[in-house]
C-alpha positions as CSV (number, residue, x, y, z in Angstrom):
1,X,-4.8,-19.8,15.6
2,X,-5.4,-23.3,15.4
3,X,-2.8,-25.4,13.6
4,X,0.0,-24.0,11.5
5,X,-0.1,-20.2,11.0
6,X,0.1,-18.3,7.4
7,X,1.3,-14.8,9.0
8,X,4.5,-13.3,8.6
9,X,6.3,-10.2,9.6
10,X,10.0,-9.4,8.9
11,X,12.2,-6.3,9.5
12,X,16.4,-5.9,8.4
13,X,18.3,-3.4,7.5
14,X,19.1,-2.6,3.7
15,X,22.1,-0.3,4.6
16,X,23.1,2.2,7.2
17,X,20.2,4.4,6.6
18,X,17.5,2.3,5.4
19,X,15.1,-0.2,7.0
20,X,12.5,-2.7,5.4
21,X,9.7,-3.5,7.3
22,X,7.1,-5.9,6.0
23,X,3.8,-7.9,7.1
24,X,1.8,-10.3,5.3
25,X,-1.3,-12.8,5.8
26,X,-2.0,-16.0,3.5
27,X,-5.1,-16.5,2.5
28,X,-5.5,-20.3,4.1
29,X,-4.9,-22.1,6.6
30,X,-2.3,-25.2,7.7
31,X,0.8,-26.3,6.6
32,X,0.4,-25.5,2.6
33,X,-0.4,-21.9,3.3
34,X,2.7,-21.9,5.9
35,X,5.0,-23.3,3.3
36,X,3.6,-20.6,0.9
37,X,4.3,-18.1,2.8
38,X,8.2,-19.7,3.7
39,X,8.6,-19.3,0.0
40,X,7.2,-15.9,-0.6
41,X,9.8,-14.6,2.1
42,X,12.5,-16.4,0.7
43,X,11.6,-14.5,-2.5
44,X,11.5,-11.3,-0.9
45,X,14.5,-11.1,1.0
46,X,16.2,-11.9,-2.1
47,X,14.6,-9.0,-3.9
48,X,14.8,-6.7,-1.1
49,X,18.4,-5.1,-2.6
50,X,16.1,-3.1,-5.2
51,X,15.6,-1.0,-2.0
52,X,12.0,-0.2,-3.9
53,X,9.3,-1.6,-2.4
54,X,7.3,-1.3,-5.8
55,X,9.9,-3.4,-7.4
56,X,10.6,-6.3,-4.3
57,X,7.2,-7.1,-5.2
58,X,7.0,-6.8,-8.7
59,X,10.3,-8.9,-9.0
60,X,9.2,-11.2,-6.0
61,X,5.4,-12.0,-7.4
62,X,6.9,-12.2,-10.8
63,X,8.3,-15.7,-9.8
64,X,5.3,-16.5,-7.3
65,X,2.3,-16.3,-9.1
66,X,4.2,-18.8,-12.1
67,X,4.4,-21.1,-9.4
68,X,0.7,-20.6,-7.9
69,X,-0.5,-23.9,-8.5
70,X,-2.6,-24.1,-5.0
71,X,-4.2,-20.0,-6.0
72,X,-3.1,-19.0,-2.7
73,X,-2.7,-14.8,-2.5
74,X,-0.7,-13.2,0.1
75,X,-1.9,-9.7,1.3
76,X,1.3,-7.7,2.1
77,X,2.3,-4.5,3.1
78,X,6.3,-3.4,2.8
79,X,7.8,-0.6,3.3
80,X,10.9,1.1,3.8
81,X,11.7,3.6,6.2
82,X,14.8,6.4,5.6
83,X,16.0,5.7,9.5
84,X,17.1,9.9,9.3
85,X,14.4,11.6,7.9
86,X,11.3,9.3,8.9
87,X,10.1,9.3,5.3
88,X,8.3,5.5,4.5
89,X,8.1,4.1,0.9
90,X,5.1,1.9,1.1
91,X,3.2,-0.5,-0.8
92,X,-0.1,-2.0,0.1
93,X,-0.7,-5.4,-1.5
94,X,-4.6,-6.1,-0.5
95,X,-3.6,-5.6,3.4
96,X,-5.3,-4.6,6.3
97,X,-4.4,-0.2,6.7
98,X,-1.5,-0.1,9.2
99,X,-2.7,2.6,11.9
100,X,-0.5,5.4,12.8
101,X,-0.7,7.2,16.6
102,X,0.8,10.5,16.2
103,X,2.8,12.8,18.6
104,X,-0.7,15.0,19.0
105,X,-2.1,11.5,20.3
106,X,-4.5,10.9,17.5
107,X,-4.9,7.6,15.1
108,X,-5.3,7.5,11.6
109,X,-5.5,4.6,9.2
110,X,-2.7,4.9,6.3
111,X,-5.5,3.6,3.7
112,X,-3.1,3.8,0.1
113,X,-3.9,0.9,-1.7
114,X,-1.8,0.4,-4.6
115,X,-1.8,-3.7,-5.8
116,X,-3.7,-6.4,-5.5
117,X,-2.4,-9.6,-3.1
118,X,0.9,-11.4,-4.2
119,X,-0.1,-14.2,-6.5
120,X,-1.8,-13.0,-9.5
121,X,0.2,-13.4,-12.3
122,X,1.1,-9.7,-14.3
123,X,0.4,-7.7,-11.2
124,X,1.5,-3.9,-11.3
125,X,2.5,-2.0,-7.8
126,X,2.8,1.8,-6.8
127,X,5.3,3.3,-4.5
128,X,3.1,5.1,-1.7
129,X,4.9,8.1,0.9
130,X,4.3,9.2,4.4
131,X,6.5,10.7,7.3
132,X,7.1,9.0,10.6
133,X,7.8,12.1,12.9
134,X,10.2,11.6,16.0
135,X,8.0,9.9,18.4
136,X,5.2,8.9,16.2
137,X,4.5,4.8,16.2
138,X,3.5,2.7,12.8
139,X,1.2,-0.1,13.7
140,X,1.2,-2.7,11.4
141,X,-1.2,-5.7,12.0
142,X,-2.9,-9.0,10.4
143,X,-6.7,-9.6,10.2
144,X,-6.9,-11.2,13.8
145,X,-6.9,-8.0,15.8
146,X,-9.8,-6.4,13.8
147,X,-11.5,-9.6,13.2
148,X,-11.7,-11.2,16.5
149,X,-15.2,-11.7,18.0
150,X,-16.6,-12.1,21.5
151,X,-19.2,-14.7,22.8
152,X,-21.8,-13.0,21.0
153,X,-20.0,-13.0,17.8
154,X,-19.1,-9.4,17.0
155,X,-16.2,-8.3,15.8
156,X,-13.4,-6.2,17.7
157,X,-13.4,-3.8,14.6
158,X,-11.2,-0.9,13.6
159,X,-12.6,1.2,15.4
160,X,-11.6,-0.5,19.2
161,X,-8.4,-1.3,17.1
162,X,-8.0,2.2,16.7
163,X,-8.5,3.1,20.5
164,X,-6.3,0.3,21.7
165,X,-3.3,2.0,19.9
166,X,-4.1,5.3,21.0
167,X,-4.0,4.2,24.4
168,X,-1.2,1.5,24.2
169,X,2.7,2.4,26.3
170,X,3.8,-0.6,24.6
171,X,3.0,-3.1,21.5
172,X,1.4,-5.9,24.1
173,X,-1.1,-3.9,25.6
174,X,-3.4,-3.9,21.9
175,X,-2.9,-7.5,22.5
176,X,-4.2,-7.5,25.5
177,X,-7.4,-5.2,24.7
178,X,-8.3,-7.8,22.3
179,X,-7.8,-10.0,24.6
180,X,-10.1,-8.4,27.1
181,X,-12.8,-8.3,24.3
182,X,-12.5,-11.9,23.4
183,X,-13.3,-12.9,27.1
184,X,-12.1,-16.5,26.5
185,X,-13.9,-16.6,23.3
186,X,-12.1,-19.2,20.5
187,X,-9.4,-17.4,18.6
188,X,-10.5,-18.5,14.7
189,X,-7.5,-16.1,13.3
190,X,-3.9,-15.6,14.1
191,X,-3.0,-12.6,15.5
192,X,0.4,-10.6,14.2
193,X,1.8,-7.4,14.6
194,X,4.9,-5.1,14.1
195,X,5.0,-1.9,15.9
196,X,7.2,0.5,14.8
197,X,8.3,3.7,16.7
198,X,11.0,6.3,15.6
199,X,13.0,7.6,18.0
């Protein structure tokens, strides 16, 4: 938003069938939460072969929170989708609910929470399941769509979040509802997202 950003989103294949999808937000601000957050990828691509997103962050936060000399926590949420059958195993480290806008055209928030934030030590994680149908988009998304404000200070919320991605065609036009909202007020948090849509 204003200097170096803390957000991160990634998304790779683990095989033929299988795809991990991830977003995260550092608590902080400037380069020492951006570095944090260089090394918490680093350790989660190389756990990401477990193929279990209970264990990438078990095995990943295992070495992270020993090194946590700064106490900065990383709210995450991973998943993995099975590319033939839709089905998403999902954790939810202390993140923001990813909304999903289904083929019927309503949005629900996905609000599993199974872990605290990356970073404290001895932390114990849940697989989580859900079904992606043909058609049906996953909206994943960092704390600066929701917590955006307008010149009078209120907050965009989940609630206009959830409207914007009912009524989005494509990922850009949430951005721009926020946008619209905002009306040129200053942006205080960055603003991330990872739409995902199954064909």
């Amino acid at each position: 938003a204003k200097t170096v950003g803390g957000d991160m989103y990634d998304c790779f294949f683990l095989d033929g069938d299988h795809m991990l999808v991830m977003i995260a937000d550092v608590e902080g601000k400037g380069l020492p939460a951006a570095l944090f957050m260089v090394v918490t990828q680093a350790l989660l691509n190389n756990s990401a072969s477990a193929g279990n997103p209970a264990k990438i962050l078990e095995k990943a936060n295992l070495t992270l929170s020993k090194e946590n000399r700064n106490q900065f926590f990383v709210s995450m949420w991973l998943g993995v989708l099975e590319m033939s059958t839709g089905k998403i195993s999902f954790v939810n480290a202390g993140h923001k609910p990813p909304l999903v806008h289904t083929n019927e055209g309503t949005v629900y928030r996905l609000d599993a929470v199974s872990g605290p934030a990356l970073g404290y030590r001895n932390a114990v994680y849940a697989n989580q399941e859900m079904v992606l149908q043909s058609g049906e988009r996953l909206f994943l998304y960092t704390e600066g769509f929701s917590d955006s404000v307008n010149g009078k200070q209120e907050a965009f919320g989940l609630e206009r979040l959830e409207q914007a991605v009912a009524q989005a065609q494509r990922p850009d036009d949430v951005m721009t509802a926020v946008k619209a909202y905002m009306k040129g007020a200053e942006q205080v948090h960055d603003m991330t997202y990872l739409w995902v849509e199954r064909g």
